[in-house]
Wavefront OBJ file of the C-alpha trace (Angstrom):
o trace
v 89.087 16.739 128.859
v 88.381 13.058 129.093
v 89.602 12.621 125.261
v 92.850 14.217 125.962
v 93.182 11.672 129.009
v 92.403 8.447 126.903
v 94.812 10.063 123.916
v 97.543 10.490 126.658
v 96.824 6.664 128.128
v 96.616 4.819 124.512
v 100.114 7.048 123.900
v 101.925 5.740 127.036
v 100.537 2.393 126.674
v 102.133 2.262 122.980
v 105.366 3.516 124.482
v 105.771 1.667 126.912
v 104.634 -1.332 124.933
v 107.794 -0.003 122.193
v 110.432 0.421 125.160
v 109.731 -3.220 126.568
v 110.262 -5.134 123.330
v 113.498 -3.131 122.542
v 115.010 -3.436 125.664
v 113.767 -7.117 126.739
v 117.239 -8.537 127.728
v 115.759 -12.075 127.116
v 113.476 -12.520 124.494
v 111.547 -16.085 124.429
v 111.560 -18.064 120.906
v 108.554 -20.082 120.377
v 109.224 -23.019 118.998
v 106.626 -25.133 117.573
v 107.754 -28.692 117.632
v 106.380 -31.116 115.090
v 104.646 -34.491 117.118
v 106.596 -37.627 117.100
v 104.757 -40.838 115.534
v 106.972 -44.618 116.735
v 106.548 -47.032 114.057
v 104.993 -50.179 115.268
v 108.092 -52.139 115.805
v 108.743 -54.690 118.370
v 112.078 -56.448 120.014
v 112.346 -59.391 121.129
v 113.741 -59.967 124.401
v 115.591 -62.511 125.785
v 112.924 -63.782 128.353
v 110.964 -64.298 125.349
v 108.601 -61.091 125.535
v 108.007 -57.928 123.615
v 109.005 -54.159 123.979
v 107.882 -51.378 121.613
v 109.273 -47.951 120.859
v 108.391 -44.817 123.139
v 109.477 -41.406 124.092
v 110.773 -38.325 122.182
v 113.500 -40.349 119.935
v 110.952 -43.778 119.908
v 113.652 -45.787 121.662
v 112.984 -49.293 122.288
v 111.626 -49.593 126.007
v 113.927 -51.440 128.109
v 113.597 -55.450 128.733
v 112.177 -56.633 131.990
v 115.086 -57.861 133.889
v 114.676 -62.209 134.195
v 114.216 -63.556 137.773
v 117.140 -65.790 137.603
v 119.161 -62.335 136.797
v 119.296 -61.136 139.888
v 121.437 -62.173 142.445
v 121.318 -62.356 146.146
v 123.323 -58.956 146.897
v 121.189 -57.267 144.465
v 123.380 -57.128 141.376
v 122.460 -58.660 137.712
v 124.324 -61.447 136.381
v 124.960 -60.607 133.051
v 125.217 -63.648 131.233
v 121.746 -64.516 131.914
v 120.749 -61.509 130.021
v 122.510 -62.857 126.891
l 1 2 3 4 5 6 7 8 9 10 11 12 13 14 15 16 17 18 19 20 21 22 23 24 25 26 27 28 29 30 31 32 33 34 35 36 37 38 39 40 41 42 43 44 45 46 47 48 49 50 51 52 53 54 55 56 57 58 59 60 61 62 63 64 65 66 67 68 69 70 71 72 73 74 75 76 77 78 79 80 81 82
């Protein structure tokens, strides 16, 4: 009796197991993505320091914004950025 139980379980286990993949509405994809290396590269900015490449698409970080930049209501002169 207790073979006929685990036959019946291992049975229903497979079917059900058969009935969720076919009807899964959403499937997930697994995507392996390959890993990013930057090159070493540096810019130049115009206060006379260095940035390097980061993130996803190895931008070029941004440049640190010059003290004399900023002016008293908070915006950024831009010809001091030149």
């Amino acid at each position: 009796m207790s073979k006929i139980l685990t036959i019946i379980f291992v049975i229903l286990v497979f079917i059900l197991g058969a009935l969720f993949y076919i009807y899964n509405p959403d499937p997930i994809e697994y995507k392996i993505e390959k890993p990013v290396a930057c090159t070493t590269e540096a810019m130049l900015c115009p206060d006379g320091s260095y940035v390097g490449r980061s993130g996803p698409k190895c931008e070029f970080k941004a440049c640190p914004i010059p003290k004399d930049a900023i002016l008293e209501d908070g915006t950024i002169d831009s010809p001091a950025l030149e």
